[in-house]
C-alpha positions in Angstrom: -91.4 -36.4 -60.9 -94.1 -38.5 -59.5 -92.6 -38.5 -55.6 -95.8 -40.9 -54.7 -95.0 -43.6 -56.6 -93.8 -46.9 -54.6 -90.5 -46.9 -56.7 -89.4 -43.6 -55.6 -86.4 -43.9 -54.3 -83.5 -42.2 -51.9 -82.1 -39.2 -53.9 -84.6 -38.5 -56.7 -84.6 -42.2 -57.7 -86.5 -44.5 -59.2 -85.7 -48.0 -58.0 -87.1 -50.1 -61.1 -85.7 -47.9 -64.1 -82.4 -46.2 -64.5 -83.7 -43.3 -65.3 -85.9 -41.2 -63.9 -88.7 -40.9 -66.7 -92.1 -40.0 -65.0 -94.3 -39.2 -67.7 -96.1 -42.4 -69.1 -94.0 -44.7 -67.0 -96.0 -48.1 -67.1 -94.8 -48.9 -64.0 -96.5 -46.2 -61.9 -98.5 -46.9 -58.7 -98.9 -45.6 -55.4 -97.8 -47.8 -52.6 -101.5 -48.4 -51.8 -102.5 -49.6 -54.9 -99.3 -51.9 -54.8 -100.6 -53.0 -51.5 -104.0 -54.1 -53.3 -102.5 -55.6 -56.1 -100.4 -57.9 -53.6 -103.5 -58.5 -51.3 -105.6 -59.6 -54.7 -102.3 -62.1 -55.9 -102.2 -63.7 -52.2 -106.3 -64.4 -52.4 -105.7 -66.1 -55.6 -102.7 -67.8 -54.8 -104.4 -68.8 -51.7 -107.6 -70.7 -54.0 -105.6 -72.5 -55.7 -104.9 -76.4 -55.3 -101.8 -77.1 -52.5 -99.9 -78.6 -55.7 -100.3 -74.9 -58.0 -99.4 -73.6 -54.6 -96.4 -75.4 -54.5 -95.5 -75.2 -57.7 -95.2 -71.3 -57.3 -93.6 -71.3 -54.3 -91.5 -74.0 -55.7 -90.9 -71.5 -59.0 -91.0 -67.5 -57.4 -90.0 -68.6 -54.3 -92.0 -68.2 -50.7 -92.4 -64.7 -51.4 -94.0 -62.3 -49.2 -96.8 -59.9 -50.5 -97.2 -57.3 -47.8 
């Protein structure tokens, strides 16, 4: 059980899968690394055109990546 990952959940959880299946789980990252995967997303979002802009927050909604 990876305990650091950033879907680790209350009560031995994982909060994206049903079960709790570690091992090779493509999903797995630490919290930190999610944080620099959001932080690289908002620069790129941020470069694009007001319209693409738009268009995402139009499509994904205004969503916040911190």
């Amino acid at each position: 059980m990876k305990t650091n990952c950033f879907a680790y959940g209350f009560a031995n959880k994982c909060l994206i899968l049903t079960e709790m299946k570690c091992e090779g789980c493509v999903f797995y990252k630490t919290v930190s690394q999610l944080k620099l995967e959001r932080d690289k997303s908002r620069k790129r979002i941020e470069l694009l055109n007001p319209q693409k802009q738009a268009h995402i927050a139009d499509t994904y909604g205004n969503l916040k990546l911190d």
